[in-house]
N, C-alpha and C positions, 0 to 999 in steps of 0.2 A: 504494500500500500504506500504511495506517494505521499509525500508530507500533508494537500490542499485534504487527501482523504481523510487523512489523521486527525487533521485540524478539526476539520467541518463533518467528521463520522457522526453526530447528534443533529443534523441540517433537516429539516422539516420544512416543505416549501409547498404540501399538500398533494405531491405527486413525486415519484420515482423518479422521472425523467427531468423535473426542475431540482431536484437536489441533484444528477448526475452531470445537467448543464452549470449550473453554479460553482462545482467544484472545478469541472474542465473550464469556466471563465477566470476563476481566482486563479489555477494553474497558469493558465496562458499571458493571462493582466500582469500576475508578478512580475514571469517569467521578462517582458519586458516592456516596465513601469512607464516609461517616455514613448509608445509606440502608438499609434493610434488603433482602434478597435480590430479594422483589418490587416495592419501590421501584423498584430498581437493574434491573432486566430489564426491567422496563415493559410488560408481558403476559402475560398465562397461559401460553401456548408453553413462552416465554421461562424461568419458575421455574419451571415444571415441569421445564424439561429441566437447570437448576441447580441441582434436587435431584437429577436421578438422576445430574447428573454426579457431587457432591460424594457421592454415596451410592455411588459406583460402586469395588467394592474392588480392581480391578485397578489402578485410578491410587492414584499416591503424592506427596505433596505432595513430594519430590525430583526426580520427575520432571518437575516443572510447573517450579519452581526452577531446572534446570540448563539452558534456551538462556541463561536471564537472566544465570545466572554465567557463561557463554562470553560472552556483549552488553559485559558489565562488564568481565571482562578486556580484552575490543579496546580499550573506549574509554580503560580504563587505562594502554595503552602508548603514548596520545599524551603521559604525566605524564611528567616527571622525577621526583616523590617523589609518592606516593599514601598517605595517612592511612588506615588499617585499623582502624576502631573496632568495640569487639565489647561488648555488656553485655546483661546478662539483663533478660528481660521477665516479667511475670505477664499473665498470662492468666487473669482473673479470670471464672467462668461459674457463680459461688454460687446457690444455689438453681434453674438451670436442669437440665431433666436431659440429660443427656449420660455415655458412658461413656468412660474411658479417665481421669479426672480424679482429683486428688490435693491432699494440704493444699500451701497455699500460703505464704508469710510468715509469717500466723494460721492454726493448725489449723485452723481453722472455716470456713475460705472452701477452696469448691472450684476446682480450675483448674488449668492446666499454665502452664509456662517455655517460651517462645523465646529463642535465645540465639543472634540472629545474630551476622555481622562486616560490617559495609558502610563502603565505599571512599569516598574522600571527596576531592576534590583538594585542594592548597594555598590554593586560592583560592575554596575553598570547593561545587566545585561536586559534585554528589551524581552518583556515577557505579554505584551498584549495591551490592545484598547479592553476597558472596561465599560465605559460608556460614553454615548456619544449623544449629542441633540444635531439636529440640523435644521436650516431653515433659512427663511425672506425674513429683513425689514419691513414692516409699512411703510408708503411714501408721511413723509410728514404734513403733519394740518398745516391752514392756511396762516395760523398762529406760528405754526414751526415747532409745536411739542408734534412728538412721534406716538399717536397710536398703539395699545397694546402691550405687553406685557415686559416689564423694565429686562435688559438684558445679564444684568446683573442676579438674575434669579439661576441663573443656568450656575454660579460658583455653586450657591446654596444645593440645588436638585443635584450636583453631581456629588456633593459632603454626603447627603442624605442617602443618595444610590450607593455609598461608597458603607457610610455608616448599615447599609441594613446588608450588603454582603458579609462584612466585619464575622459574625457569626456561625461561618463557613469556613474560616479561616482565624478557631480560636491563637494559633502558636506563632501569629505573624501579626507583627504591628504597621499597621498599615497608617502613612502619611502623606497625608493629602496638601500637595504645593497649589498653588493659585495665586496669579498675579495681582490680587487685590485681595 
């Protein structure tokens, strides 16, 4: 069994054949991170079925997410102390079209935020995202306050996601960094 199997062997995506494309997507996506989706598959089959997966609205990028946060926890109870770093990303997709996107940093750029937590040993070694949010801005009112739920809620939800794993993982102290 390949590493993506090992990883993602708990992968529920409601069908056999979307847990078997998921893994051969993750396989292929790592395999080369800077490549574009047909780069990355290396044949017609192959991207055509990497759109329909990614075009497919019953899967949820949570569900693809959650064997890897169980993978991460196991290897995190071999730690005594595990580093829990969380900070926001941009996701910058300006002038592509795409729906669901929002201003970012600069009004004028479109894109969304990730705003994972990933585990980190003492000694450095990269053991897994734990959680992640993703999402749009609102455009801001005509006033200029922004609509919606403050972003700084996303530290707190990710202490709290962090705090109710804690429990799974009595032998390891787990410390939660965040930029604010």
């Amino acid at each position: 069994m390949n590493w993506a199997a090992t990883e993602f062997e708990s992968i529920d995506l409601g069908d056999p054949r979307r847990n078997r494309r998921a893994i051969r997507l993750i396989e292929r996506l790592s395999a080369k991170p800077t490549a574009s989706i047909p780069q990355a598959c290396g044949d017609w089959a192959d991207t055509m079925g990497a759109y329909r997966f990614f075009g497919n609205e019953e899967i949820e990028w949570p569900d693809i997410l959650a064997p890897h946060i169980e993978s991460s926890v196991a290897r995190m109870a071999a730690h005594e102390v595990v580093l829990c770093i969380q900070d926001t990303t941009e996701l910058d997709f300006n002038g592509q079209e795409a729906s669901g996107l929002g201003p970012l940093s600069y009004e004028a750029q479109r894109g969304m935020y990730a705003h994972p937590t990933y585990a980190v040993s003492t000694s450095r070694e990269p053991l897994g995202v734990l959680d992640a949010w993703m999402g749009a801005r609102e455009l801001r009112d005509a006033d200029g306050s922004r609509p919606g739920l403050k972003e700084s809620l996303r530290w707190i939800e990710g202490y709290e996601r962090l705090a109710e794993m804690a429990p799974q993982l009595p032998t390891t102290r787990l410390v939660y960094l965040a930029d604010r």
